[in-house]
VMD Tcl script that draws the C-alpha trace (Angstrom):
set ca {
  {1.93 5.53 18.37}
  {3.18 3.20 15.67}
  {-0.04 0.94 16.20}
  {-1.98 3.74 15.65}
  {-0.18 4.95 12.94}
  {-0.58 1.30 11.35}
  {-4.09 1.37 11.82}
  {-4.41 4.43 9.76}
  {-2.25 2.87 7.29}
  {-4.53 0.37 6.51}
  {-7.62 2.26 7.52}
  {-6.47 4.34 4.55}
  {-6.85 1.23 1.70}
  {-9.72 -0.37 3.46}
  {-12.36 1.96 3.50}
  {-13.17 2.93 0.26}
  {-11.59 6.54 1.75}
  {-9.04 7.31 -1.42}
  {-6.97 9.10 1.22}
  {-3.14 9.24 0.68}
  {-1.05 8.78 3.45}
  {0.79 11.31 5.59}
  {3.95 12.19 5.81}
  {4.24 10.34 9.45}
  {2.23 7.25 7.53}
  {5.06 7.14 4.83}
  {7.88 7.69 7.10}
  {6.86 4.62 8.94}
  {5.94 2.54 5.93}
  {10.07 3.22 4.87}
  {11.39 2.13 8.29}
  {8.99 -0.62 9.09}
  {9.95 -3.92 6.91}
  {7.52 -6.08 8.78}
  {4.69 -3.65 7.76}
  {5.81 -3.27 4.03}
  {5.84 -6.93 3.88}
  {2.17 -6.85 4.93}
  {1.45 -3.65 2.57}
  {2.19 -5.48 -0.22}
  {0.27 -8.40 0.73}
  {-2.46 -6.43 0.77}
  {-1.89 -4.65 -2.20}
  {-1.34 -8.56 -3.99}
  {-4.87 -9.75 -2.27}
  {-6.82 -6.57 -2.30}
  {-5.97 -4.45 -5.81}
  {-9.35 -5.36 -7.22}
  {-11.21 -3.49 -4.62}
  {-10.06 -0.20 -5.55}
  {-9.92 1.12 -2.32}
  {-6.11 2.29 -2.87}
  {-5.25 6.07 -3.33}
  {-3.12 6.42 -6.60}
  {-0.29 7.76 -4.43}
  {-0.45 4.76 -1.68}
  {-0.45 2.07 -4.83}
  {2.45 3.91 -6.69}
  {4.72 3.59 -3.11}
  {4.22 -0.09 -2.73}
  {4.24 -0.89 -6.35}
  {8.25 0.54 -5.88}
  {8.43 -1.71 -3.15}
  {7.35 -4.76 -5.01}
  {9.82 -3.85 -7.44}
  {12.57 -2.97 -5.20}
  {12.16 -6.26 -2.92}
  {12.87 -10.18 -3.97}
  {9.31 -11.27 -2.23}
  {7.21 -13.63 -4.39}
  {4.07 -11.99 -5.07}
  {2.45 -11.53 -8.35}
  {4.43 -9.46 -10.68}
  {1.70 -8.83 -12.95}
  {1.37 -5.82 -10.18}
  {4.87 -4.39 -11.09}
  {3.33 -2.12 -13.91}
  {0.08 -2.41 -14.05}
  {-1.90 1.13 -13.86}
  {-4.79 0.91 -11.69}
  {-8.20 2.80 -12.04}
  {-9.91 4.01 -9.57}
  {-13.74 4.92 -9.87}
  {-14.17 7.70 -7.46}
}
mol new
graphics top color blue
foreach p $ca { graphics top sphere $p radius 0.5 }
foreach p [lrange $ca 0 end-1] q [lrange $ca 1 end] { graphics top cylinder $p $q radius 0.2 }
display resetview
């Protein structure tokens, strides 16, 4: 289930969808360090495309603040815009 669930995840801020996550999504984003870790190296390497829901950015953005990991803190409070 959690694979699947992961897949979504990312399905979610990869296909130009704009969907925001579920509740289950979100639950397991919280619990799952290993897949935060890779949310926000995603969100560091893929911002540009604007493929992120408003919702999804504004979760990981608190995680980027929250955590000590070395990504680009020009994320921290930028607002993004998204086109559609």
């Amino acid at each position: 289930m959690n694979k699947q669930l992961q897949s979504s995840i990312f399905e979610a801020i990869s296909d130009g969808s704009q969907r925001e996550w579920t509740s289950s999504e979100k639950e397991l984003i919280a619990n799952d360090s290993e897949l935060q870790n890779h949310l926000k190296e995603w969100l560091n390497n893929s911002l540009s495309d604007t493929c992120w829901h408003l919702i999804n950015y504004k979760i990981i953005q608190k995680l980027l603040a929250d955590s000590s990991m070395s990504l680009d803190r020009n994320l921290l409070g930028k607002e993004i815009y998204i086109p559609f």
